[in-house]
ZAVEX-798167 format. One record per atom (N, C-alpha, C, O): residue in one letter; y, z, x. Coordinates in steps of 0.001 Angstrom, whole numbers. Each point is the difference from the previous one (the first is absolute). Layout:
# ZAVEX-798167
residuo|c2|c3|c1
A|Y|Z|X
...
***
This chain:
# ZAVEX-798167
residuo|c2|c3|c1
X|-31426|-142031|187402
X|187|-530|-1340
X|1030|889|-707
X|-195|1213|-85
X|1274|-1790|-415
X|989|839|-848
X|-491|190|-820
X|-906|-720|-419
X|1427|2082|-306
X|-375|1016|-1390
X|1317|544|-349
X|969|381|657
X|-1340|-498|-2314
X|509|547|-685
X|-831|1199|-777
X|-1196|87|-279
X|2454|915|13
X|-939|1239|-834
X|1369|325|-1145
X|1210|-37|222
X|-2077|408|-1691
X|1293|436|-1072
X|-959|879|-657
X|-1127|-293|-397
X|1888|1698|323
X|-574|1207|-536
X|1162|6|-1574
X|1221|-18|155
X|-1792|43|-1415
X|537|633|-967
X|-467|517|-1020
X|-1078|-382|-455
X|1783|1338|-100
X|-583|774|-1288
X|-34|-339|-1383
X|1116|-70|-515
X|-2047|-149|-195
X|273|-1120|-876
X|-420|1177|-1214
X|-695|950|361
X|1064|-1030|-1556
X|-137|926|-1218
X|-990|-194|-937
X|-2|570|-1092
X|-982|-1479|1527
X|-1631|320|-327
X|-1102|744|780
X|-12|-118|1225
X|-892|856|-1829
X|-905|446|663
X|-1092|-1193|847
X|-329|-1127|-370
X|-16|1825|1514
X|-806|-1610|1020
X|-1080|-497|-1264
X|241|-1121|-447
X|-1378|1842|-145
X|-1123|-438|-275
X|639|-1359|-1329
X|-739|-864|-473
X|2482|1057|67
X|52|-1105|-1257
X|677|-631|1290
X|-707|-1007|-29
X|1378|834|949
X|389|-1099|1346
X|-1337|-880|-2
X|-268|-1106|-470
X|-436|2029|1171
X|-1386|-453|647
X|-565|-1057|-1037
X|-170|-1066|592
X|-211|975|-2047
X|-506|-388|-648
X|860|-1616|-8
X|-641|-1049|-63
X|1582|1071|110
X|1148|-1190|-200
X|-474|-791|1332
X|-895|-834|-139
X|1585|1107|1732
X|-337|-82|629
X|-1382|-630|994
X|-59|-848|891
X|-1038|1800|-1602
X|-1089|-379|561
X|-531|-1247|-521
X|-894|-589|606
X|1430|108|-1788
X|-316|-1259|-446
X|756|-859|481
X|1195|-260|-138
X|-2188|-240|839
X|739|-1188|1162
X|426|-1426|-616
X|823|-832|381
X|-1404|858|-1106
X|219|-1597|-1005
X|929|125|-1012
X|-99|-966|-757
X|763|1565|494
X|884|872|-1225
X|1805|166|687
X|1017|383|-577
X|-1198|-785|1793
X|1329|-205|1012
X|1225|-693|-914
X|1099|524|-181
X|-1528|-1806|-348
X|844|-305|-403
X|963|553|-1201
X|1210|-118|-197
X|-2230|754|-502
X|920|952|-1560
X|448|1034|356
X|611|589|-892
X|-660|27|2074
X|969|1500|395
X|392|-599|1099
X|511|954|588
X|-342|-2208|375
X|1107|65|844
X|412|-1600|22
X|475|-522|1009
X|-551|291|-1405
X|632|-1263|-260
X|778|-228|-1384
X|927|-798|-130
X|-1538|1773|-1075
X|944|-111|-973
X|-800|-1245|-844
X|559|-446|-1002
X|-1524|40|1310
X|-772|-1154|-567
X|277|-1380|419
X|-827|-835|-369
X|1697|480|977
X|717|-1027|871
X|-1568|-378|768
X|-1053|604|204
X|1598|-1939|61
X|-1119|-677|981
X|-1158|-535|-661
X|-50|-552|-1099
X|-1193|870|2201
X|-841|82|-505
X|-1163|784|1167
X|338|400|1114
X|-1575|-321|-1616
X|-861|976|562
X|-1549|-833|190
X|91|-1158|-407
X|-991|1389|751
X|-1240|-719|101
X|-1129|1601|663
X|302|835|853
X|-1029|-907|-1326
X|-645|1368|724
X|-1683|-803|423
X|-552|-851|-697
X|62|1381|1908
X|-1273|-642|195
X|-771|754|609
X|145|213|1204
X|-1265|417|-2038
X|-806|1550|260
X|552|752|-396
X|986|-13|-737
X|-1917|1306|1463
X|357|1404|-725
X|86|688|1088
X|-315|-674|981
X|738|2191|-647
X|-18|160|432
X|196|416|1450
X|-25|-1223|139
X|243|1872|1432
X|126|-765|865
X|-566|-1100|398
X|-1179|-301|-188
X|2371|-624|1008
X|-308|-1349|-240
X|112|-714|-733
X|-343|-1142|302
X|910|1406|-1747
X|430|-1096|-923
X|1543|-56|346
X|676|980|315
X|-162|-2474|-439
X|1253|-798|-30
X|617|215|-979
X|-596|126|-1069
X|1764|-38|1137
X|1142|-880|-751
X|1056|-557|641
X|891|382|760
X|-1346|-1713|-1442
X|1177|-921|57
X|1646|64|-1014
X|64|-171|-1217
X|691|357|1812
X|889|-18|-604
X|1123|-1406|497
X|137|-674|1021
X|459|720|-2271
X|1181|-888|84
X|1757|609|-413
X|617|-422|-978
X|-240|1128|1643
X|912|730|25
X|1091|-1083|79
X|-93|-811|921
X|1364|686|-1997
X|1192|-216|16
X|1010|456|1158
X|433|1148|99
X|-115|-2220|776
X|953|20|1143
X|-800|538|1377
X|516|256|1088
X|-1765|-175|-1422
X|-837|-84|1109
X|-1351|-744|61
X|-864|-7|877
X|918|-437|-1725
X|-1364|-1359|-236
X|-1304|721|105
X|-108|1074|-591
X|-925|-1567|1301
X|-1098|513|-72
X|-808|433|827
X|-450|-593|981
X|172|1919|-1434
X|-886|1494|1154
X|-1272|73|-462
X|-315|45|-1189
X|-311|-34|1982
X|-1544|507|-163
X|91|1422|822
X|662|10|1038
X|-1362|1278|-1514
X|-272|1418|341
X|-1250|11|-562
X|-393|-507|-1050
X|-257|1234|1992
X|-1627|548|-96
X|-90|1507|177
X|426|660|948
X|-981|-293|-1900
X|-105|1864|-285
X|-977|-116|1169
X|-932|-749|293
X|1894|2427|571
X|-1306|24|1224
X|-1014|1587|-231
X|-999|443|567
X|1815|13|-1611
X|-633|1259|-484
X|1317|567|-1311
X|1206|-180|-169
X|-2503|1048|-642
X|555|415|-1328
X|-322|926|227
X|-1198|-227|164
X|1418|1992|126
X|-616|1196|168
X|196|620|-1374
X|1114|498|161
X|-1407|-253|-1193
X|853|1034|-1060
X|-250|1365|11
X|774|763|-579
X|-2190|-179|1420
X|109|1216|386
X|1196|215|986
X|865|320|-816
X|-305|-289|1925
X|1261|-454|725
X|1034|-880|-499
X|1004|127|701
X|-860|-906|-1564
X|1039|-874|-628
X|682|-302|1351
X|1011|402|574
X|-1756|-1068|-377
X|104|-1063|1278
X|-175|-1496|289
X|-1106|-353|408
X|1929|-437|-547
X|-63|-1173|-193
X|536|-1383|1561
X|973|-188|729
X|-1932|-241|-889
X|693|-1104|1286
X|-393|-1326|-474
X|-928|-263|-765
X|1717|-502|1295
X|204|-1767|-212
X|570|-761|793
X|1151|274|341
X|-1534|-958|-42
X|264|-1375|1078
X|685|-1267|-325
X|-284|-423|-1120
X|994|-193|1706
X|559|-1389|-275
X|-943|-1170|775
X|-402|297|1125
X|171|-1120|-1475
X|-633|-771|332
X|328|-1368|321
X|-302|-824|863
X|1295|922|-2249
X|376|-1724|-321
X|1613|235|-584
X|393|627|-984
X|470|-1525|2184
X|1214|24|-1074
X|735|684|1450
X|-572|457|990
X|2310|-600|-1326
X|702|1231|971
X|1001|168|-839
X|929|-804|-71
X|-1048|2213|-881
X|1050|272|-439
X|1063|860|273
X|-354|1138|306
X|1210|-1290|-322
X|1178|1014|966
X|150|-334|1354
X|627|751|746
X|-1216|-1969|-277
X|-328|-422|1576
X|-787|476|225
X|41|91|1227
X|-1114|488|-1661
X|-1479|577|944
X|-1445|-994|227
X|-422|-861|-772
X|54|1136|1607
X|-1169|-1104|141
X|-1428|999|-363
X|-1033|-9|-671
X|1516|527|1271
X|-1516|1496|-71
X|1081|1117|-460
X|1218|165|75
X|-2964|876|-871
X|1374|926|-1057
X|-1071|977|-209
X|-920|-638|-510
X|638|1634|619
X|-997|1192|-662
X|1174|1200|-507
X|993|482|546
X|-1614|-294|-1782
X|734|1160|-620
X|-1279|1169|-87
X|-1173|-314|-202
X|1684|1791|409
X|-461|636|-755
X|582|1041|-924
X|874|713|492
X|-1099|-577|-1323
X|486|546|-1211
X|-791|1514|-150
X|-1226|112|18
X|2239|1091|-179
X|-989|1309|-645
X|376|722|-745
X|1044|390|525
X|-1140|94|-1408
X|135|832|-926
X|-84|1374|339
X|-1022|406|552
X|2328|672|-910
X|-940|1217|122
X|1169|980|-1462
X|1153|-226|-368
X|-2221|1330|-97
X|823|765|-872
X|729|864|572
X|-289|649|1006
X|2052|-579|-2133
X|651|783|394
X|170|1252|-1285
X|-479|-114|-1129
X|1090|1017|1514
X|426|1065|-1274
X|715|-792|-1347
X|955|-762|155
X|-1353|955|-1048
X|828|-278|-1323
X|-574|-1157|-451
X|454|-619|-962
X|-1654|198|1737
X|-754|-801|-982
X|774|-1452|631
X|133|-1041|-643
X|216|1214|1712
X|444|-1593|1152
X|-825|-323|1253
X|-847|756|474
X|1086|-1610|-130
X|-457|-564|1220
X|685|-578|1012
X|1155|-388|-174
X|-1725|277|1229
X|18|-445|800
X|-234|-1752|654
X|-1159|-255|326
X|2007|-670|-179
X|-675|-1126|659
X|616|-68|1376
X|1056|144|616
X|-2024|-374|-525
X|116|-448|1519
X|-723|-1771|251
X|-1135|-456|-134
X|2415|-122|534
X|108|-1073|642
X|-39|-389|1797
X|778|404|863
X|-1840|-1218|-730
X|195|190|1632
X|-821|-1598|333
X|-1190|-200|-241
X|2184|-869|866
X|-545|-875|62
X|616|-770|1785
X|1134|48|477
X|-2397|-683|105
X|-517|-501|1474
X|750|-1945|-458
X|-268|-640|-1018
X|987|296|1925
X|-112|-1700|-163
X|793|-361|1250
X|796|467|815
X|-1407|-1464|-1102
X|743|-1203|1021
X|548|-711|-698
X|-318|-283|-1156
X|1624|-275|2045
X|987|-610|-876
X|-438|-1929|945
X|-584|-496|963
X|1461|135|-2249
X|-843|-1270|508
X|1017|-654|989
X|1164|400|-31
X|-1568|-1480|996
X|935|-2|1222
X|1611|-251|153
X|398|-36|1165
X|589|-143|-2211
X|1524|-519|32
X|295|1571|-1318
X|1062|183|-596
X|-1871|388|510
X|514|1692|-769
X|430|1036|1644
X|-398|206|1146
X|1294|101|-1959
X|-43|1369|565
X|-303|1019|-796
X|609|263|-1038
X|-1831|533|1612
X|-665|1094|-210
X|949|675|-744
X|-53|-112|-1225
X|1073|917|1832
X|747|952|-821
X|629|-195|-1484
X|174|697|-999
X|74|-2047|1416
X|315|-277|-1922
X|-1032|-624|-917
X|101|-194|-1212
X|-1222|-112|2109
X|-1424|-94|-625
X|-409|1370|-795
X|-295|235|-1172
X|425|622|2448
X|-451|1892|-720
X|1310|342|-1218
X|-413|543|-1025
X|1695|-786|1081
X|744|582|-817
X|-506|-952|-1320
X|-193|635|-1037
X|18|-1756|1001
X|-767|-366|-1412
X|-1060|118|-431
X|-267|-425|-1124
X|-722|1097|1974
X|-1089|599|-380
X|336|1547|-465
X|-690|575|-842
X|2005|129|1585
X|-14|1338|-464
X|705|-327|-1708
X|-206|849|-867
X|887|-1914|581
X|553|38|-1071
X|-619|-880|-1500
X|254|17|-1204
X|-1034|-622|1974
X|-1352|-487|-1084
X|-1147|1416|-231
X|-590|43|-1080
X|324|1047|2095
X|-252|1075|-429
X|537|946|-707
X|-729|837|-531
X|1594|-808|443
X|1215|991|-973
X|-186|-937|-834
X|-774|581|-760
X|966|-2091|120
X|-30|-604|-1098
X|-1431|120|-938
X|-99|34|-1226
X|-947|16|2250
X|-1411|235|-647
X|-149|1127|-511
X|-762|133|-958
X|1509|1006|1524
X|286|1315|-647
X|277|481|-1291
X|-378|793|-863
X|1503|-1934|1233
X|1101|405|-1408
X|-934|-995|-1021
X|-409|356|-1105
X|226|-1355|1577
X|-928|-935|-1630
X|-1572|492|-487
X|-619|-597|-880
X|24|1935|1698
X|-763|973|34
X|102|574|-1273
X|-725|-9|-995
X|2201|694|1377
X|711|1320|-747
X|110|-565|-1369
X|-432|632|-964
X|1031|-1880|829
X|481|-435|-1420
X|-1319|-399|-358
X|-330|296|-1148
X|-603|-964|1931
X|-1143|-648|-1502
X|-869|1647|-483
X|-431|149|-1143
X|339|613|1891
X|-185|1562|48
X|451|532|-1168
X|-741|620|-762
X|2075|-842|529
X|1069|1016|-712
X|34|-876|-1680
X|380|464|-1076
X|-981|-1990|1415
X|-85|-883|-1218
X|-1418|24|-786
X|-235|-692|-990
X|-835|1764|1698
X|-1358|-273|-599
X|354|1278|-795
X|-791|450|-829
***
């Protein structure tokens, strides 16, 4: 299964990341920019969201764990292939750096769906990770 991994240093401390982040239903106002739309179903691991993402129609992801002692996060695709993927697990981690920054770490498993090629499947997953980053940083830098 191809993977992608994106390490960067971002200029909040993890525990105000983590807080943004770990709210899984809240996707759409820090990375989408409010665009779309969102649907959340449960709590928890195991609760859904449905999303309806602009120029990629509609994804379903299921939280497969929320750690906040570890700020450790994973999620699944279920429904939908966005970027060409059919199957998709991310995991996401947080760790602190000096000066009051952090650490993310991006690292995500998929299959691309059968007329993709993998490699430019992973380069738009590495660059939808740098974009989730950066729309991180700004709703961050706007609270």
């Amino acid at each position: 299964m191809p993977s992608v991994a994106v390490d960067r240093i971002i200029d909040f401390p993890s525990d105000k990341v983590w807080a943004v982040l770990a709210d899984f239903g809240a996707f759409r106002d820090w990375a989408m920019g409010g665009e779309g739309s969102i649907k959340v179903e449960g709590q928890g691991p195991g609760m859904v969201r449905l999303l309806n993402v602009p120029g990629m129609g509609e994804i379903a992801e299921r939280l497969e764990k929320a750690d906040g002692d570890t700020h450790h996060l994973v999620y699944s695709l279920f429904h939908g292939n966005p970027l060409g993927m059919e199957r998709y697990t991310a995991n996401v981690h947080l760790s602190p750096e000096a000066g009051g920054k952090c650490k993310i770490s991006w690292h995500g498993e998929f299959d691309a769906v059968a007329d993709a090629d993998p490699a430019t499947v992973g380069e738009g997953l590495r660059g939808s990770y740098h974009g989730m980053t950066d729309a991180l940083e700004a709703f961050l830098a706007a609270k």
